[in-house]
PDB file with SEQRES, HELIX, SHEET and CRYST1 records, atoms N, CA, C and O in Angstrom:
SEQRES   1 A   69  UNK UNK UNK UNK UNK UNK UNK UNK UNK UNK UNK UNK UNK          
SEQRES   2 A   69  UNK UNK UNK UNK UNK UNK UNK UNK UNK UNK UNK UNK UNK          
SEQRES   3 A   69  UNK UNK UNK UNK UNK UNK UNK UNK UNK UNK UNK UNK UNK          
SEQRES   4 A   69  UNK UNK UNK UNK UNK UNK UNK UNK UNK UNK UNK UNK UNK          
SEQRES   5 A   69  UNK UNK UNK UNK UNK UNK UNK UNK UNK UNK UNK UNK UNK          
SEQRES   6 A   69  UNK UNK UNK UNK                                              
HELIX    1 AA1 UNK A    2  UNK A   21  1                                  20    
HELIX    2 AA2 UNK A   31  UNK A   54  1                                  24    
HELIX    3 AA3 UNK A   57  UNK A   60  1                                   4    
HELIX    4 AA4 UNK A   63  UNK A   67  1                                   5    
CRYST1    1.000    1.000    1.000  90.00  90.00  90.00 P 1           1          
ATOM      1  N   UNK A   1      -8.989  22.274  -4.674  1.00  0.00           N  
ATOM      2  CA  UNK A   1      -9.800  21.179  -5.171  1.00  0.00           C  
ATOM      3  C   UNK A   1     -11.286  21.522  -5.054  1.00  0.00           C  
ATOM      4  O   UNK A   1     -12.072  21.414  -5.995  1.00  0.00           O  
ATOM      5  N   UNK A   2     -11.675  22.023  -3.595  1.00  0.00           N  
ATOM      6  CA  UNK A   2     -12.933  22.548  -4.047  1.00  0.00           C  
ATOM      7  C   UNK A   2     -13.528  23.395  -4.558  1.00  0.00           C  
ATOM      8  O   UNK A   2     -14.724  23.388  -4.263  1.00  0.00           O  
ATOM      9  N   UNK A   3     -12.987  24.718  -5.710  1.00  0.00           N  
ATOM     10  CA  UNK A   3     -13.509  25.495  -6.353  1.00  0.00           C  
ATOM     11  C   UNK A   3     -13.302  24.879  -7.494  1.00  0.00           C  
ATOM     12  O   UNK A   3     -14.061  25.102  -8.437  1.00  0.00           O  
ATOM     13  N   UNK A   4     -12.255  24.010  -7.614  1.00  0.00           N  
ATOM     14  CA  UNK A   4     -12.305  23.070  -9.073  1.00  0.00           C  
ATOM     15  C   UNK A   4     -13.419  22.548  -9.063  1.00  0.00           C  
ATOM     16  O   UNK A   4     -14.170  22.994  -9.931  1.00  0.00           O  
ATOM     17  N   UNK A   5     -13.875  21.689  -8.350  1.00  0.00           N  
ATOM     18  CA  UNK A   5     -15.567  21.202  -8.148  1.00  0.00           C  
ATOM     19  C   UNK A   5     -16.456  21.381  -8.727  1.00  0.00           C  
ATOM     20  O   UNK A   5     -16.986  20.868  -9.713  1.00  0.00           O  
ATOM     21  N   UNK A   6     -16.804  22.782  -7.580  1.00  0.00           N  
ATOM     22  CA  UNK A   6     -17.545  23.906  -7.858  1.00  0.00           C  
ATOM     23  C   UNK A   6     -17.855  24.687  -9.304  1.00  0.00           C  
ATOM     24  O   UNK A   6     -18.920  25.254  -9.549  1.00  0.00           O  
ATOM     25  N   UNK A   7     -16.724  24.606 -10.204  1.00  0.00           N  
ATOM     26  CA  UNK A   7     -16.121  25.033 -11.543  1.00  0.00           C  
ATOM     27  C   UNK A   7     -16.563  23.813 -12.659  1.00  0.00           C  
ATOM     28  O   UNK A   7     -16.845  23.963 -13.848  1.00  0.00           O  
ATOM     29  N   UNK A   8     -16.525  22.648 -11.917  1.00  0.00           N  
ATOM     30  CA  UNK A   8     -16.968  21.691 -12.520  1.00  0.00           C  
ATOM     31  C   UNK A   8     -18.265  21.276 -12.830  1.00  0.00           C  
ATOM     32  O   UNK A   8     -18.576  20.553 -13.776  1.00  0.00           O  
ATOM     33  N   UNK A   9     -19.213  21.898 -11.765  1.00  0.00           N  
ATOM     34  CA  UNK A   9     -20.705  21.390 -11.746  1.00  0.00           C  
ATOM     35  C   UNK A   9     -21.648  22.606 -12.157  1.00  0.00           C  
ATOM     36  O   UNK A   9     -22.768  22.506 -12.657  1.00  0.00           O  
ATOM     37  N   UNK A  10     -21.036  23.648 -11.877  1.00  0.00           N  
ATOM     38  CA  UNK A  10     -21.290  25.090 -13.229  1.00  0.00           C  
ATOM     39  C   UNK A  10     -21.061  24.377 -14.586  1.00  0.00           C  
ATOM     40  O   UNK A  10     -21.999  24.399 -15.382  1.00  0.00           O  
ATOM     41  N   UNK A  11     -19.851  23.714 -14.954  1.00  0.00           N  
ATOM     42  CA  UNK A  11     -19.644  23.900 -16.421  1.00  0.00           C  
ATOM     43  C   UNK A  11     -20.910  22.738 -16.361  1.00  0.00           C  
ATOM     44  O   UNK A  11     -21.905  23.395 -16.667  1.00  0.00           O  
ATOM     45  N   UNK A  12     -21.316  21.401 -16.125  1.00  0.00           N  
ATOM     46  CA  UNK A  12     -22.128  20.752 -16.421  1.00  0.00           C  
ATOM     47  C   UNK A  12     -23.174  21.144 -16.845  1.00  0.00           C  
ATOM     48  O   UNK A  12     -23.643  21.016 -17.976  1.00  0.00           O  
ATOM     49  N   UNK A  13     -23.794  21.897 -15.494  1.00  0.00           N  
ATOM     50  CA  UNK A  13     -25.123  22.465 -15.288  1.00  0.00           C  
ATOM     51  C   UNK A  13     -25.431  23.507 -16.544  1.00  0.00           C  
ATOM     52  O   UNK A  13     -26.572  23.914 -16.762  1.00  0.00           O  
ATOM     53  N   UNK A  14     -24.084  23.959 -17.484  1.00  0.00           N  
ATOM     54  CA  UNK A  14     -24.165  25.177 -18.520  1.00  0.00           C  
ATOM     55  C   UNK A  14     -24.632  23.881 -19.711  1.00  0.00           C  
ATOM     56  O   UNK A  14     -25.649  24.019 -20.391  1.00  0.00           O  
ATOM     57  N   UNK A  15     -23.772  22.693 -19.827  1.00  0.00           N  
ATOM     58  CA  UNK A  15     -23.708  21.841 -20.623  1.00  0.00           C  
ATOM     59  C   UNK A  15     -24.858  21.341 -20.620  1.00  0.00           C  
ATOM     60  O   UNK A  15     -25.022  21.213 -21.833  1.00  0.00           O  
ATOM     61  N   UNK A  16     -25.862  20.928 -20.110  1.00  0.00           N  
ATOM     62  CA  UNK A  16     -27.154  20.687 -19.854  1.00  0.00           C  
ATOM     63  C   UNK A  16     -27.880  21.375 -20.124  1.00  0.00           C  
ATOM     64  O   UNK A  16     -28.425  20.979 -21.154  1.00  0.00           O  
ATOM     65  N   UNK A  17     -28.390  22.546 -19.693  1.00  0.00           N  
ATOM     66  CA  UNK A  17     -29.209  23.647 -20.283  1.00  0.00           C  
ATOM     67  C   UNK A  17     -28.774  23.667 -21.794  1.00  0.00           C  
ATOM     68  O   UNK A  17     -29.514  23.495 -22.763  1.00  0.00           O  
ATOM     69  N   UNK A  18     -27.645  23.872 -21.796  1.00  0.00           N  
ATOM     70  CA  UNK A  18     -26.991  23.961 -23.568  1.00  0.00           C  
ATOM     71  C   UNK A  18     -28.101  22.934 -24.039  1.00  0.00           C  
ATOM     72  O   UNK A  18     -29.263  23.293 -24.229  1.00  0.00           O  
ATOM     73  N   UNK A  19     -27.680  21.680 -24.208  1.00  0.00           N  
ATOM     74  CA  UNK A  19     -28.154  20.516 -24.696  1.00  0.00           C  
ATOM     75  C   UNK A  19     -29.687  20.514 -24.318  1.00  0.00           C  
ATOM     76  O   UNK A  19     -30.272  19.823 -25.153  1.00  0.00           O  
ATOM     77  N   UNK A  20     -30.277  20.856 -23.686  1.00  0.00           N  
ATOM     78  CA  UNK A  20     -31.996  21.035 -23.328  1.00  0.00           C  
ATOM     79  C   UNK A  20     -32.433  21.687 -24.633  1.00  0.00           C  
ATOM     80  O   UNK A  20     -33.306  21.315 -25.418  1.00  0.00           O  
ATOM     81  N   UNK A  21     -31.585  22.799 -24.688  1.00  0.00           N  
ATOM     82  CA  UNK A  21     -32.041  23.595 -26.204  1.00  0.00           C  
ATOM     83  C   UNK A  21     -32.173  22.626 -27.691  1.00  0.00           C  
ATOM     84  O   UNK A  21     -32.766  22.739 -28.764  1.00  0.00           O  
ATOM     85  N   UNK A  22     -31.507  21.909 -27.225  1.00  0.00           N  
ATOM     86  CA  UNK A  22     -31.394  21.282 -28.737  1.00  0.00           C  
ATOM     87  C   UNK A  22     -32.230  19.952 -29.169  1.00  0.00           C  
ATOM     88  O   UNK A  22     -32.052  19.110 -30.048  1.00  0.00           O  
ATOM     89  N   UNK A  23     -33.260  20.141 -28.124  1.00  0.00           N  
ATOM     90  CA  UNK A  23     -34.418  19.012 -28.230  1.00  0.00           C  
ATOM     91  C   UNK A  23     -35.542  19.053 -28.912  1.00  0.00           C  
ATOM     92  O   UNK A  23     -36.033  20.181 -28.943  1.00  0.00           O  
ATOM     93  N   UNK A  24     -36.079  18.305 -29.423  1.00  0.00           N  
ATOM     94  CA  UNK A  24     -36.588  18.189 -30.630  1.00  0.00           C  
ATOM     95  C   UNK A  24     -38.146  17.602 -29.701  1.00  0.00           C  
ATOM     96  O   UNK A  24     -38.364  16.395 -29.801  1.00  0.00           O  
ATOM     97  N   UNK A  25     -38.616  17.992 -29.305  1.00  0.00           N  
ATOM     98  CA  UNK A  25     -39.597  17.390 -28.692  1.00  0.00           C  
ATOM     99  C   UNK A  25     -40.864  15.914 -29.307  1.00  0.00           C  
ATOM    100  O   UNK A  25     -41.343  14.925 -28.753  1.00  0.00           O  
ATOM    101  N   UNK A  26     -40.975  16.553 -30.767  1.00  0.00           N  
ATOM    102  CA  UNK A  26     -41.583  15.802 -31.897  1.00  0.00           C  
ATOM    103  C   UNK A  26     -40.947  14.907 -31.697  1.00  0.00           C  
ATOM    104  O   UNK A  26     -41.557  14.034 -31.081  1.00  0.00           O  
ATOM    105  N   UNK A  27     -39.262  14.519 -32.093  1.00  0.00           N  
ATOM    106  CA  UNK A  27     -38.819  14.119 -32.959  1.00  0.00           C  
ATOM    107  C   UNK A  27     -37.690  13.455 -31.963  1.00  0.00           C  
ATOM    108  O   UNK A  27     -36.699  13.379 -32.690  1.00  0.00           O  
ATOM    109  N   UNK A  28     -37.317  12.914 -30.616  1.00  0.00           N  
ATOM    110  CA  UNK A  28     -36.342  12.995 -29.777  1.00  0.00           C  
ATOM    111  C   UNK A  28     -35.241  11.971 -30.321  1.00  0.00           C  
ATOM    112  O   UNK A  28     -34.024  12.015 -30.145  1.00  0.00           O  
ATOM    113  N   UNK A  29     -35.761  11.333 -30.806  1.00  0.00           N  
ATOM    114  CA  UNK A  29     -34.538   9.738 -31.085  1.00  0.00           C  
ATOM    115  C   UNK A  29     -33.862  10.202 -32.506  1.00  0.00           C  
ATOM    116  O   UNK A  29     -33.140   9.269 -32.856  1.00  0.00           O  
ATOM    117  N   UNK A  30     -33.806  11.186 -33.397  1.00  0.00           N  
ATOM    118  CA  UNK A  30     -33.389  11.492 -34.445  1.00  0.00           C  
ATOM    119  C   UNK A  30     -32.651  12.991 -34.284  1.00  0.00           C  
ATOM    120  O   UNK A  30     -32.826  13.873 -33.442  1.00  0.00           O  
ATOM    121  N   UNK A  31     -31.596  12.897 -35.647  1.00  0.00           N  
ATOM    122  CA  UNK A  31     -30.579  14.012 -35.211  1.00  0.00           C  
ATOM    123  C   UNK A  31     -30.105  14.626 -34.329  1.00  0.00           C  
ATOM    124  O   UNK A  31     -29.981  14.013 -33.269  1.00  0.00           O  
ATOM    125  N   UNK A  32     -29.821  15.513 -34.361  1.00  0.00           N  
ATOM    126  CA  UNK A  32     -29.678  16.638 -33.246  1.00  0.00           C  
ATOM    127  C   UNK A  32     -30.325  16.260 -31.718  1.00  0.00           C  
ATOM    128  O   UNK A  32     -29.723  16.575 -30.691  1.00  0.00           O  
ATOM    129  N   UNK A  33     -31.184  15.789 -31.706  1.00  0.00           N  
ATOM    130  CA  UNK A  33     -31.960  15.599 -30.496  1.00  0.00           C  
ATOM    131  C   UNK A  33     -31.297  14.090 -29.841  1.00  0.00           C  
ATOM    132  O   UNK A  33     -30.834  13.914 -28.714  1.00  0.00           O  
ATOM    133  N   UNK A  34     -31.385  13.450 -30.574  1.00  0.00           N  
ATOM    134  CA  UNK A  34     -30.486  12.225 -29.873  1.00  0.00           C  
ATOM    135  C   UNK A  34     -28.854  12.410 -29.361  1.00  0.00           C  
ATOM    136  O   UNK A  34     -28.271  11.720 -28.525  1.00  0.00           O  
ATOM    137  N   UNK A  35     -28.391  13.414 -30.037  1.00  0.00           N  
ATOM    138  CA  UNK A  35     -26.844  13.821 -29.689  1.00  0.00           C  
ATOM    139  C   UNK A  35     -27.432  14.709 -27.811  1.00  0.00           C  
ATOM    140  O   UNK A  35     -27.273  14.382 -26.635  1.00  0.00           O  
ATOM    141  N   UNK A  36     -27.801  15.349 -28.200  1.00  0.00           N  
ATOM    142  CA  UNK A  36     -28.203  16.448 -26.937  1.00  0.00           C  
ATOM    143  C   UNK A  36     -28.677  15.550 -25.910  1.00  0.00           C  
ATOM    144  O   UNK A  36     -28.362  15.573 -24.720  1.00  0.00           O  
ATOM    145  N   UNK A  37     -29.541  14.685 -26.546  1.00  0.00           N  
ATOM    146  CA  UNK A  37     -29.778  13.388 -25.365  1.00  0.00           C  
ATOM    147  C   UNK A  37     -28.776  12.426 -24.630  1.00  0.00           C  
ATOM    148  O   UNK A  37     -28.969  11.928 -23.521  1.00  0.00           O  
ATOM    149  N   UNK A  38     -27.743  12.257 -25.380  1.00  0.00           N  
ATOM    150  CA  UNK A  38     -26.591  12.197 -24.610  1.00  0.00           C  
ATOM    151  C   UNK A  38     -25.840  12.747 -24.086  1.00  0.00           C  
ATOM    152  O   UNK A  38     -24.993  12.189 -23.389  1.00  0.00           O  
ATOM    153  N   UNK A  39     -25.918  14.201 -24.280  1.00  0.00           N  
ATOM    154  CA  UNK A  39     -24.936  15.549 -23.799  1.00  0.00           C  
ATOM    155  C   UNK A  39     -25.905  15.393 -22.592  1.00  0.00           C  
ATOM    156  O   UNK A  39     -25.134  15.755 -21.704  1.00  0.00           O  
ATOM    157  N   UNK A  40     -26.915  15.138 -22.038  1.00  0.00           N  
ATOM    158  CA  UNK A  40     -27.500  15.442 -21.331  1.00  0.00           C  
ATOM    159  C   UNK A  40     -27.610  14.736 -20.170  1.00  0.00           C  
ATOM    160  O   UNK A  40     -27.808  15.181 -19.039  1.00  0.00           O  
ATOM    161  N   UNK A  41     -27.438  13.351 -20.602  1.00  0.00           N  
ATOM    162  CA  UNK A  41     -27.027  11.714 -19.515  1.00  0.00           C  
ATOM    163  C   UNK A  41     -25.616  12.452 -18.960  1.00  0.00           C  
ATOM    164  O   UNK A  41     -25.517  12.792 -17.781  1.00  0.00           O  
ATOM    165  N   UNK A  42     -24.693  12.632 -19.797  1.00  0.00           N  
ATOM    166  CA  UNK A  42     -23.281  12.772 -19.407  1.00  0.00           C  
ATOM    167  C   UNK A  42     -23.178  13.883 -18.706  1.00  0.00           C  
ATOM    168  O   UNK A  42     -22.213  13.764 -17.951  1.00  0.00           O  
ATOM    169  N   UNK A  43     -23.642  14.800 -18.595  1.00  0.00           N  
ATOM    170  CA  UNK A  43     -23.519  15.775 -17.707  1.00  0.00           C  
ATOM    171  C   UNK A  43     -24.237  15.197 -16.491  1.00  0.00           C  
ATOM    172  O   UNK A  43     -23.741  15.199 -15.364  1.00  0.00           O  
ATOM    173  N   UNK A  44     -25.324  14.747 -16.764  1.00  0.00           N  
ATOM    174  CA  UNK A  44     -26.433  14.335 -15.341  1.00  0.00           C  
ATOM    175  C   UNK A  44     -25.066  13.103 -14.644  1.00  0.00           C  
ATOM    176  O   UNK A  44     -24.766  13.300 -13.466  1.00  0.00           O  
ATOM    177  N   UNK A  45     -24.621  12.397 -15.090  1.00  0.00           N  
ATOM    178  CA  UNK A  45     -23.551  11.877 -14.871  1.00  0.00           C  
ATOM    179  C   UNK A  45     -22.650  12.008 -14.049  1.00  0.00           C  
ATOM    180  O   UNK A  45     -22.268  11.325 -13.098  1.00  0.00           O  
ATOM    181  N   UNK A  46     -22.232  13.258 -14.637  1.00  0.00           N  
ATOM    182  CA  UNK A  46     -20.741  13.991 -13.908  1.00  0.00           C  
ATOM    183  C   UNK A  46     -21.478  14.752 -13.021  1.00  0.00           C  
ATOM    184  O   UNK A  46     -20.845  14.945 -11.983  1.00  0.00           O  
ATOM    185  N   UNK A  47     -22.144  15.059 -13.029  1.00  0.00           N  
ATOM    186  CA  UNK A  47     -23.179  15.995 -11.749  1.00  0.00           C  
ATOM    187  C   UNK A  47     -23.627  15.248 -10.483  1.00  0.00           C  
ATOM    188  O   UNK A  47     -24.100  15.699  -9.439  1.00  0.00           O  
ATOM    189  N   UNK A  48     -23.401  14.207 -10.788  1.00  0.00           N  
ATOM    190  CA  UNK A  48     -24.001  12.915  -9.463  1.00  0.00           C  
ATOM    191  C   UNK A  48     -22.309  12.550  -9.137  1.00  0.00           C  
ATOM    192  O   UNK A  48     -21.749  12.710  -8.052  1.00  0.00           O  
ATOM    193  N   UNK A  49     -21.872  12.172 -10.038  1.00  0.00           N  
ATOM    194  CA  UNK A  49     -20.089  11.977  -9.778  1.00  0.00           C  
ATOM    195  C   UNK A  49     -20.077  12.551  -8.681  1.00  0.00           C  
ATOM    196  O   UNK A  49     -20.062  12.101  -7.535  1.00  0.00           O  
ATOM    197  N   UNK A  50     -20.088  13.927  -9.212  1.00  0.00           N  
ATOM    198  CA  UNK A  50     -19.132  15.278  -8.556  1.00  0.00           C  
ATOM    199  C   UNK A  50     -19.964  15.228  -6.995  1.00  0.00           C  
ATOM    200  O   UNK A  50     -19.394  15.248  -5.904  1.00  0.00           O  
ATOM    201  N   UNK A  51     -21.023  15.180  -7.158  1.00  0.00           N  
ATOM    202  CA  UNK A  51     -21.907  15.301  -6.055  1.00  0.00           C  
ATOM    203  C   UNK A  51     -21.425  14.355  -4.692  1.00  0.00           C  
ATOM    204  O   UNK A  51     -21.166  14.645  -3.524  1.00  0.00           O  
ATOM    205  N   UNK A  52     -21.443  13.181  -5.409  1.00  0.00           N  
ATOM    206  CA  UNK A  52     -21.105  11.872  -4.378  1.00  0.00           C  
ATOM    207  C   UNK A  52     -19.910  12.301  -3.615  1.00  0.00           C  
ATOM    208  O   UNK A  52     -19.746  12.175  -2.401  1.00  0.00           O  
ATOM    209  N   UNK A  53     -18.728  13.062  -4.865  1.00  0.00           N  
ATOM    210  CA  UNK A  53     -17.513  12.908  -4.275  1.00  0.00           C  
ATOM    211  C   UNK A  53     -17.726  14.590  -2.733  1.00  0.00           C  
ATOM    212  O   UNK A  53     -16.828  15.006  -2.001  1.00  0.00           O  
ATOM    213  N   UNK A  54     -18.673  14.909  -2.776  1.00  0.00           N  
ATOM    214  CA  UNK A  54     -17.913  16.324  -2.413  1.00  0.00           C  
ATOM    215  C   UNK A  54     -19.035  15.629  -0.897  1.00  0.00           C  
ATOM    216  O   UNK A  54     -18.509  15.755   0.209  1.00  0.00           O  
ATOM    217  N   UNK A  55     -20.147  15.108  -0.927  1.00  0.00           N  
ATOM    218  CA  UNK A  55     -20.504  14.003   0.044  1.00  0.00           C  
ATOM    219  C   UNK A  55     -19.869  13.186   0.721  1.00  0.00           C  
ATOM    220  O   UNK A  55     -20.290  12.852   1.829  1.00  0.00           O  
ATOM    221  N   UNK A  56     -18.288  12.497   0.010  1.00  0.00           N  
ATOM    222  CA  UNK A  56     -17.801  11.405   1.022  1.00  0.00           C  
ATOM    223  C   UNK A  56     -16.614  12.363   1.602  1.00  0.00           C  
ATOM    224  O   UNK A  56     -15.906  12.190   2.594  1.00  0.00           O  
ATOM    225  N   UNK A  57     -16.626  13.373   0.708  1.00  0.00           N  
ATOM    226  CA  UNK A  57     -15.459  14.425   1.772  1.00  0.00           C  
ATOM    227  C   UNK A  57     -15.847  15.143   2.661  1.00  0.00           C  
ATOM    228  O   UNK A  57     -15.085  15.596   3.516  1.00  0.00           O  
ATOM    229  N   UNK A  58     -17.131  15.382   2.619  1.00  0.00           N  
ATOM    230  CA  UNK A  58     -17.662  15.935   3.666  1.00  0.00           C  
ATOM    231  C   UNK A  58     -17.709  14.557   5.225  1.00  0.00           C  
ATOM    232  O   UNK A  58     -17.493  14.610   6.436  1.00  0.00           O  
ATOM    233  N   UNK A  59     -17.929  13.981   4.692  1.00  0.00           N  
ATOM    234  CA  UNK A  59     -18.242  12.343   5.984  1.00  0.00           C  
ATOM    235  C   UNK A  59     -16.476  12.211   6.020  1.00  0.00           C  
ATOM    236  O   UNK A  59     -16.265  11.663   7.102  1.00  0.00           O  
ATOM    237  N   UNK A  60     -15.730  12.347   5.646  1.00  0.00           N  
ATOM    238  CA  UNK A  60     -14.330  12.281   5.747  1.00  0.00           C  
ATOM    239  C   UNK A  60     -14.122  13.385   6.786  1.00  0.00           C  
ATOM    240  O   UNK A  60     -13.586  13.142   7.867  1.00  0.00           O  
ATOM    241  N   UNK A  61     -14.421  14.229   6.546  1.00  0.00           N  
ATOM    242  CA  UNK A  61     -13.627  15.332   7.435  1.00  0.00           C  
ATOM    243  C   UNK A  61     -14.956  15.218   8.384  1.00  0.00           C  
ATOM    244  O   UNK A  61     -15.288  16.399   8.277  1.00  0.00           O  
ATOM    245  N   UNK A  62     -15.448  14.939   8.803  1.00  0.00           N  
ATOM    246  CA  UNK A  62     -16.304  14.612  10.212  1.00  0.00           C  
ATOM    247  C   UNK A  62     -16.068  13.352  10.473  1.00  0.00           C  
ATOM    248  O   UNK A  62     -16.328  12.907  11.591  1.00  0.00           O  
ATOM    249  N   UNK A  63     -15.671  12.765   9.738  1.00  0.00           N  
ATOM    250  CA  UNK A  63     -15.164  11.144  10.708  1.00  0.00           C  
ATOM    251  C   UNK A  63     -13.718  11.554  11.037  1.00  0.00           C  
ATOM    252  O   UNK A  63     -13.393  10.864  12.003  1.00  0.00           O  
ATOM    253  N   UNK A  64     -12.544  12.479  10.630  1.00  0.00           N  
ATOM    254  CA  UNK A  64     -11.470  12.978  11.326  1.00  0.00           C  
ATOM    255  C   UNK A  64     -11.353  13.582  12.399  1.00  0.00           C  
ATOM    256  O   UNK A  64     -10.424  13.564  13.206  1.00  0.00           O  
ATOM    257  N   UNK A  65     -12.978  14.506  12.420  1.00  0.00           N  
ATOM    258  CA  UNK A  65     -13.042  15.010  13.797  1.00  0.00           C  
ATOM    259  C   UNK A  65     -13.309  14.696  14.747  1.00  0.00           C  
ATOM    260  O   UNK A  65     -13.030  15.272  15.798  1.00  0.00           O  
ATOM    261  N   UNK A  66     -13.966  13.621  14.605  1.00  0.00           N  
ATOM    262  CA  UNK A  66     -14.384  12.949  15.810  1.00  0.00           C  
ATOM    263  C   UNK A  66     -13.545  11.869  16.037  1.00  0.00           C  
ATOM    264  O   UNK A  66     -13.449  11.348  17.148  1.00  0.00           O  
ATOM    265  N   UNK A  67     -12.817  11.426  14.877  1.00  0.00           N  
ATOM    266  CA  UNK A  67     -11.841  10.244  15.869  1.00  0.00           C  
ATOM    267  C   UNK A  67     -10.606  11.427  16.842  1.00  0.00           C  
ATOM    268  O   UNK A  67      -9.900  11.081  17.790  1.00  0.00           O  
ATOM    269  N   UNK A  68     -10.681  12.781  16.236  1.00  0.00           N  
ATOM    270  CA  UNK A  68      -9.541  13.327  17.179  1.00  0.00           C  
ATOM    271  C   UNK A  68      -9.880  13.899  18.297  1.00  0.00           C  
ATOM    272  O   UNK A  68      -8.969  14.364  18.982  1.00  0.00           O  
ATOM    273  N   UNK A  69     -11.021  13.989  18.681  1.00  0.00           N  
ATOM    274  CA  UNK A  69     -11.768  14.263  19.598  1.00  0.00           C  
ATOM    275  C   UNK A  69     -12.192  13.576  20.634  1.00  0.00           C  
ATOM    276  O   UNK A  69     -12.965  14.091  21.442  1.00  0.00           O  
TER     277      UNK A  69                                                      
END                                                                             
């Protein structure tokens, strides 16, 4: 599970840069640039997801150790 993760917040972080390219700086709310602007929420998205989750597993497995302790 955790190199799936790990595998997961690479592919984002690729998906993001991807979509950075395709910005229209002039022009952001039209074509191409408004699509990438959402490729870009949704990854920032799944990147905070992923983040949170690998955070409450970390406080998981230190609240196991110390109740066995």
């Amino acid at each position: 599970m955790k190199y799936f993760l790990y595998i997961l917040i690479a592919l984002s972080l690729l998906t993001l840069i991807f979509n950075v390219t395709y910005l229209d700086l002039d022009n952001l709310f039209a074509g191409d640039s408004q699509i990438a602007i959402i490729g870009i929420l949704a990854s920032a998205c799944v990147l905070v997801i992923i983040l949170i989750l690998l955070t409450s597993k970390a406080i998981e497995k230190k609240y196991k150790e110390s109740s066995k302790g």
